[in-house]
C-alpha positions in Angstrom: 58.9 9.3 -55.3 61.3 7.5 -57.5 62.9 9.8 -59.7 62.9 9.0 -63.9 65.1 11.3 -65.2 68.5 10.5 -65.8 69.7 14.2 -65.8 72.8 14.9 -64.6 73.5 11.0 -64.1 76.7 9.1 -65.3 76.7 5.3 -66.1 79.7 3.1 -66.0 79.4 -0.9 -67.2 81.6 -3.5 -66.5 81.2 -7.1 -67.3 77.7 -8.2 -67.6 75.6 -11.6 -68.2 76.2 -13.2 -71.7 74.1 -11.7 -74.5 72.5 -7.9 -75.4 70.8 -6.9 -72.2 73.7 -4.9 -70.7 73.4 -3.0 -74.3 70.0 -2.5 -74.4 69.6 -1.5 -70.5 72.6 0.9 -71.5 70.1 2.6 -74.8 67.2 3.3 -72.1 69.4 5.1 -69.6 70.3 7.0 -72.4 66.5 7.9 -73.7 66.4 9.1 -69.9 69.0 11.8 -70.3 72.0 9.7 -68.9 75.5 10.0 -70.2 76.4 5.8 -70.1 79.6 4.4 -71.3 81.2 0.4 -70.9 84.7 -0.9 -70.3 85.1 -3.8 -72.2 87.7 -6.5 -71.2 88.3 -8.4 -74.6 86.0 -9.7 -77.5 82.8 -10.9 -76.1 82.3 -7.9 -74.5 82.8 -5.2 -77.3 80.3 -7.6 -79.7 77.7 -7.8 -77.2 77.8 -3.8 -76.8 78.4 -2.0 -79.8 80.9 1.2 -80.7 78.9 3.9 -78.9 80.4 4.4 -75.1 82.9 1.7 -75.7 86.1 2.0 -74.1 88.9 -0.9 -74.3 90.7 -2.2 -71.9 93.9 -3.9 -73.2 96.5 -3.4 -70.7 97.4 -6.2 -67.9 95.0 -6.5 -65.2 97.7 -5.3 -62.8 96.5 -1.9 -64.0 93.1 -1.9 -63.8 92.7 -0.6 -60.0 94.6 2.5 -61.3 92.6 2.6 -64.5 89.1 2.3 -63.4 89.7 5.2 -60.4 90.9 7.4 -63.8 87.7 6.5 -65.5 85.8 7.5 -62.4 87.5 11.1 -62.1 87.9 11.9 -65.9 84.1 10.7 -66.4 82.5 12.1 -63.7 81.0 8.7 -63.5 77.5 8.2 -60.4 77.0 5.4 -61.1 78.4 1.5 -61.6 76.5 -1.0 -63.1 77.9 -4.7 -63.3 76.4 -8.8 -63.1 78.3 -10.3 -60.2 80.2 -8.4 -57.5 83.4 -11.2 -56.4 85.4 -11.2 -60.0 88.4 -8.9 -59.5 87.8 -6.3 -62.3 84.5 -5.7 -59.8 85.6 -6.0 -57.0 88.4 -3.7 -57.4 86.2 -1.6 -59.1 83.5 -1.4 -56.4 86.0 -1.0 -53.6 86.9 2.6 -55.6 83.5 3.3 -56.4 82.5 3.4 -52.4 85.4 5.2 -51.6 83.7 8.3 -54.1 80.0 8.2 -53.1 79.4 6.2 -56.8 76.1 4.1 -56.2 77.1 0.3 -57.5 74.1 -1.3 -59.2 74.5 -4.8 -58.7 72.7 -7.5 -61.3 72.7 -11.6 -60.3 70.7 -14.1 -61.5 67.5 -14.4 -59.4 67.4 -15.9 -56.1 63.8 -17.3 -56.8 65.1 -18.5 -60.2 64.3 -18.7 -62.7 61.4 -16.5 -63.7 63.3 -13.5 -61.8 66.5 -11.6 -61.8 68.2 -10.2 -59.1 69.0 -5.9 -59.0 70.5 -4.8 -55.5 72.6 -2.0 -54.3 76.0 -2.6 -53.3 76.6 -6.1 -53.3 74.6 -9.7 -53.6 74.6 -13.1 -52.4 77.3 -13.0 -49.3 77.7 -8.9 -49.8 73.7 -8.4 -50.2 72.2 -6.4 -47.1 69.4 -9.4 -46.9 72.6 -11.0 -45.0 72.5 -8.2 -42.1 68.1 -8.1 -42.3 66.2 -10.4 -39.9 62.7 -11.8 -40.7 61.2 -9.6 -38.0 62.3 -6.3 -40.4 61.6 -7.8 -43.5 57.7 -8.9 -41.4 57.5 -5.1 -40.4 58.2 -3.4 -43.4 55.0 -5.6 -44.5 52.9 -4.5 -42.0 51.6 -1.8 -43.9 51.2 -3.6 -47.0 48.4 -5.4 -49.2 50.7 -7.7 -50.9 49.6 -11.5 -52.2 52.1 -13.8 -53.1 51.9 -14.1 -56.6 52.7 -16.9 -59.4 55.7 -17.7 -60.9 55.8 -15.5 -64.5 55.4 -17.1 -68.5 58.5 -19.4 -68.9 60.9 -16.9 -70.1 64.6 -18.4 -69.2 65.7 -20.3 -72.2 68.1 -22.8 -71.5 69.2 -23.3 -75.2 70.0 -19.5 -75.4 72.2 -18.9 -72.3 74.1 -21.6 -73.8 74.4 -20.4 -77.3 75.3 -16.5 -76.0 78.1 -18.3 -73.9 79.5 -20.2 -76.2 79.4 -17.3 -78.7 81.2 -15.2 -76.1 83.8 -17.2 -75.7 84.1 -17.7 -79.6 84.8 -14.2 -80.3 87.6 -14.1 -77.4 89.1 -17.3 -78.9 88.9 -16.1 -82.7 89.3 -12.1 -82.3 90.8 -11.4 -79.0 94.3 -10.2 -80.6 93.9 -6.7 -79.1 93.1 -7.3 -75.6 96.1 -9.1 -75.0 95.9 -8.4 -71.4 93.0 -9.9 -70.8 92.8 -12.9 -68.1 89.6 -14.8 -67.8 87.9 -14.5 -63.9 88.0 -18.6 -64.0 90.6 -21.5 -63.7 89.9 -22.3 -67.4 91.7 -20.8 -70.0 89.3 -18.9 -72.7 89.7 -22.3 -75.0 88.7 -24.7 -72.4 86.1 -22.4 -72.1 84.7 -22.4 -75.6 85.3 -26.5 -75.8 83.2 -27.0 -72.8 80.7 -24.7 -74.7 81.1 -26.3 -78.0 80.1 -30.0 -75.8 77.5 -29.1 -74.1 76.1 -27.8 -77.7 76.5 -31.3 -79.2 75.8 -33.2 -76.2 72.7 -31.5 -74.8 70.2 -34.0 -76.6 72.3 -37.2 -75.3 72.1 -35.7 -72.1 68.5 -35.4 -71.9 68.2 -39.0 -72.5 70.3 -39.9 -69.6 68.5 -38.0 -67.8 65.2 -38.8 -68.3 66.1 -42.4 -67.4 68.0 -41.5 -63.9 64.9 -39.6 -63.3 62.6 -42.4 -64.1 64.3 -44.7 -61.9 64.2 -42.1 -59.1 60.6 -41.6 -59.3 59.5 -45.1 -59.8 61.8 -46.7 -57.4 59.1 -46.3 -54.0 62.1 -45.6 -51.7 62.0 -42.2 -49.7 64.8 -39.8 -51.3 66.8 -36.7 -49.8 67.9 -34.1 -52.9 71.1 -32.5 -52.7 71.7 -29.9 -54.7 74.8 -29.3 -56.5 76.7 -26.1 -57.8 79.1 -24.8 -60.7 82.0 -25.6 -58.6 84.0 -22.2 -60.3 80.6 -20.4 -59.4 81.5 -17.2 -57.3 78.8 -18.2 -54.9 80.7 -21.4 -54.2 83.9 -20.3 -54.3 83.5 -16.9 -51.8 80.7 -17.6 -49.5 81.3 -21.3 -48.7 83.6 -23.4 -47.0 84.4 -25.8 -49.0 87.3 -25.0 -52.1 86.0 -27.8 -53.8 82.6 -29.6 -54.8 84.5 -33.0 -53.9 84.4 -31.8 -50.5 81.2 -30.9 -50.4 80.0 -34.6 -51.9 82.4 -36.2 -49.5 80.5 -34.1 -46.6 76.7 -34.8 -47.9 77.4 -39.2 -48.5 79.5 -39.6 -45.4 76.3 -37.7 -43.0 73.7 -39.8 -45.4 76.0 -42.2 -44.4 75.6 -42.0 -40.3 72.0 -41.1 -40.4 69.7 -42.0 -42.8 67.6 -44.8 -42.1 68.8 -47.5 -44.3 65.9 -47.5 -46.7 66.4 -44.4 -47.6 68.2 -42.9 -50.9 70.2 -40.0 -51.6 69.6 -38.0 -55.3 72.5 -35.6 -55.9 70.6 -33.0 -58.9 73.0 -31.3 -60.2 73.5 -27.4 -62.1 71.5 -26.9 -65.2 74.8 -25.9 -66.7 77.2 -27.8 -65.2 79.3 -29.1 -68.1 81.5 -31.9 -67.2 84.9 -30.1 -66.3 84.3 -31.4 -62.2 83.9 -35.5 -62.3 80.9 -35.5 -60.2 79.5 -38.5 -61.3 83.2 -40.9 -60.8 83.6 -39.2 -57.3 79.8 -39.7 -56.4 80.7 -43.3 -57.2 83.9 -43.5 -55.7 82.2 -41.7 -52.4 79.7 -44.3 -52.5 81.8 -47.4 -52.2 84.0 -45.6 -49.4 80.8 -45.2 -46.9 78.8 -48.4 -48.5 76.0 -46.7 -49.9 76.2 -47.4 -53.6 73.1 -49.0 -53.8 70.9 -45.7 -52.0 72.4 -42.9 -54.0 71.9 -41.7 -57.8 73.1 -38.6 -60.2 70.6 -36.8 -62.5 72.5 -34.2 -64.7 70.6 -30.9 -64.7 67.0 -30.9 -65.5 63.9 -29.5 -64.0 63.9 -29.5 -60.1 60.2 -29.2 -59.6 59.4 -33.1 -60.1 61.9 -34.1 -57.9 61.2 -31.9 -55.1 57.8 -32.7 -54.7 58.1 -35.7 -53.6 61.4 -35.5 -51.2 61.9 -35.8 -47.8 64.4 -33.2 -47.5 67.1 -31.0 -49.2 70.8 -30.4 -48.2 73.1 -27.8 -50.1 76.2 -25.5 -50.1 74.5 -22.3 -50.7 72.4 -22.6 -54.0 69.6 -20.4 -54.8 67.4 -23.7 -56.4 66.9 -24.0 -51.9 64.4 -21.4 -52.1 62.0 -24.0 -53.9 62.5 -26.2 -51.4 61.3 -23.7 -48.8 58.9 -22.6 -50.6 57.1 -26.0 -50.3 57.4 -26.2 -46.6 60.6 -29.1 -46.9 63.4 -29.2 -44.3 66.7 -27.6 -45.4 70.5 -27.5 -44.5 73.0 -25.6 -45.9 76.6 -25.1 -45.7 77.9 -21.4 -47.0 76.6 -17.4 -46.6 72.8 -17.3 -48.1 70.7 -14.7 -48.3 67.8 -17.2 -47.3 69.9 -19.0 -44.1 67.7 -17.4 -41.6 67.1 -19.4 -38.3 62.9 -19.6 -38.9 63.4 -21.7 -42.0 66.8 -23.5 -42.4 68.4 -26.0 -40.0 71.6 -26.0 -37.9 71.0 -29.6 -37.2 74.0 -32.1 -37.1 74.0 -33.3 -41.1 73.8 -36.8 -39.6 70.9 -35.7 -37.0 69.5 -33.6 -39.9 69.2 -37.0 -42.3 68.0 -39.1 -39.5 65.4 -36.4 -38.2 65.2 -33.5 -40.6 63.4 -30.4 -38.7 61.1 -28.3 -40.7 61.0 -24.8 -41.7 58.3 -22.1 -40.1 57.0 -22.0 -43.8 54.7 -18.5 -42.4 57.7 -16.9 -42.1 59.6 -18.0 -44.9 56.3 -16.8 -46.9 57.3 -13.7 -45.4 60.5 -13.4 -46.5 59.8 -14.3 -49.7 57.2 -11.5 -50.5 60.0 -9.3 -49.0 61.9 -10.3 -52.5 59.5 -9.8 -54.7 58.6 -6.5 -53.3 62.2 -5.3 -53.7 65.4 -7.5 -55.2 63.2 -9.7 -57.4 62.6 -8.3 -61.0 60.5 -10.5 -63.6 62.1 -11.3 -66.2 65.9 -12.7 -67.7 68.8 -12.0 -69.6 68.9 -14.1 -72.0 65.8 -14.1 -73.9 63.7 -11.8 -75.8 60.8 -11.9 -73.9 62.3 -11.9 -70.3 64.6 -8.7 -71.5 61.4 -6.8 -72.5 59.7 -7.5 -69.2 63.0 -6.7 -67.3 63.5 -3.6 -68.7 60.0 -2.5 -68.3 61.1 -2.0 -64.6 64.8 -1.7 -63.9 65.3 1.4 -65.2 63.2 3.6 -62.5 65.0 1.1 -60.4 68.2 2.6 -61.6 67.5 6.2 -61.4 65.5 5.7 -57.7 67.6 7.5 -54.7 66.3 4.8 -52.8 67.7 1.1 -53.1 65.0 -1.6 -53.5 65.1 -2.6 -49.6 65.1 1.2 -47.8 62.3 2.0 -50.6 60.2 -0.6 -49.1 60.9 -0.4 -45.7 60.3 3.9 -45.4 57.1 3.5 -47.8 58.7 5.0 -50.3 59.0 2.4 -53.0 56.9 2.9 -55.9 54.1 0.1 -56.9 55.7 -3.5 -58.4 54.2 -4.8 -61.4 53.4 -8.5 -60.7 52.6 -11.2 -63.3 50.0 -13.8 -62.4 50.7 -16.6 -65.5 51.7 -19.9 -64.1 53.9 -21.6 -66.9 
């Protein structure tokens, strides 16, 4: 039975996704008789949560290993709660937090994106236990269950919104960071890069459309059978620890030069890339450059962000470092290759094919057993709901709080019966 009373518990925050939800996940906890307090590393972090629990961190990272293991004996702390595992103020943090017994609540955006989030135990993406379960567990731990596979929610994830809490993020570090003089940003980019990048995408986002409409168009209309790659933030922590590529260059350089050897030479290569990529890797001029080198120019195109849905339906196949947009491929039964550690690289539904072989002849998933797999998400790691507006915080909190306070993390709860009952939404958007 999941347990909803946060007596005797003790919450520590870290760094969490842009906007109020860390906050207002941190004011429940408390209704349920939790003690929660947050570490904030400059700024944006101290606007988004507020004075009460607040605790500064303005001394060199250098001393935060030292620091946080402090925190955790002077606070009694149980429990960790942070959005992404790889960043060092995490990972340092989590190595500590094992080493006591403190449970780590880990938050990612969804990997069946984006009408869910993601809440494990532990770790996620390459650290996530899904890495170490095999279809045939996930299929048994069904066995015993009367679940459907439901509908994707109300659209919920606002484009417009994660954008604007970014860029007002990075504004306050930029303008009213004098105090946390210490604090180093977990990218390349300094903290004014950053906000510039921001500050463009802003400005350019309706310019951007336009272009992409039109690549789109041409896609669509053009009668020639297409393969999707899709592309990645190239600074994104799924990229840059559980792949093997350092760069996205690589990985382009990888995807035209197999397109190259194997596709049959009437077909086309669309390279889709991140909702919020934002210019600072030159996809477009190395595409182009890529292009001339194997003599393919003419077969392969760019669309900048967008919906995926529209193009996927009418693809032959998808090829990918480790994204989380490949569980829409799967889910329509297409064939699939990827490169780096994902939770959804199972042997029943992705390809180990030759990338050449794989363009020339792409095999298909077992789309039963990817079904599977994919009500064991939404049974346990997959939460309805988002971060970043109103209505997806509302119906993520509804939830993740008896998450929180379970002894049981969301996998073990569903595999020994124990897991309470999931509340589904049946909207299609």
């Amino acid at each position: 039975m999941i347990r909803t009373s946060g007596d005797d518990r003790r919450f520590l925050f870290l760094q969490g996704p842009h906007g109020p939800f860390f906050r207002q996940l941190g004011a429940m906890l408390r209704r349920t008789g939790a003690e929660v307090w947050r570490v904030g590393f400059n700024r944006g972090d101290q606007a988004y949560w507020g004075r009460t629990g607040f605790i500064p961190f303005t001394a060199d990272q250098t001393a935060w290993p030292t620091e946080v293991e402090a925190l955790f004996d002077r606070l009694q702390i149980t429990d960790l709660v942070l959005y992404g595992d790889t960043r060092f103020i995490h990972a340092a943090a989590i190595t500590r937090a094992r080493a006591r017994g403190i449970t780590v609540h880990v938050f990612e955006e969804g990997y069946l994106r984006p009408w869910w989030v993601t809440y494990e135990r532990g770790g996620a993406n390459g650290h996530s236990r899904l890495m170490d379960l095999s279809v045939s567990d996930m299929q048994k731990s069904l066995d015993s269950q009367e679940i459907d596979l439901i509908d994707a929610p109300a659209h919920w994830g606002d484009m417009r919104q994660h954008v604007f809490y970014g860029f007002a993020y990075h504004a306050w570090i930029l303008l009213a960071n004098r105090s946390y003089r210490g604090f180093r940003p977990h990218r390349a980019l300094d903290v004014r890069a950053e906000f510039l990048l921001y500050l463009k995408r802003l400005v350019s986002m309706p310019f951007l459309a336009v272009e992409r409409r039109v690549a789109t168009w041409r896609v669509r209309t053009g009668g020639f059978p297409y393969h999707l790659a899709l592309l990645q933030l190239e600074h994104d922590s799924s990229f840059q620890q559980h792949s093997p590529f350092s760069t996205m260059t690589e990985f382009l350089d990888c995807a035209i030069k197999g397109f190259a050897e194997g596709a049959p030479p009437h077909h086309h290569l669309v390279f889709k890339a991140h909702p919020l990529e934002d210019g600072r890797t030159r996809l477009k001029a190395d595409i182009k450059r890529l292009c001339a080198e194997y003599g393919v120019g003419d077969r392969v195109h760019f669309i900048r962000g967008g919906k995926l849905a529209g193009l996927l339906n009418h693809a032959r196949s998808a090829v990918t470092v480790n994204s989380t947009a490949a569980q829409q491929v799967l889910w329509r039964g297409m064939p699939l290759r990827v490169f780096g550690a994902a939770v959804y690289d199972k042997p029943e539904f992705v390809s180990t094919q030759p990338l050449a072989e794989f363009f020339a002849a792409p095999m298909r998933p077992d789309l039963r057993a990817y079904r599977d797999y994919r009500r064991f998400l939404l049974e346990t790691s997959q939460l309805p709901g988002g971060f970043y507006s109103a209505p997806g915080r509302r119906q993520l909190l509804r939830q993740v709080v008896d998450l929180l306070l379970s002894p049981d993390d969301p996998y073990s709860a569903l595999m020994t019966g124990r897991a309470a009952p999931r509340q589904h939404l049946r909207i299609v958007p």
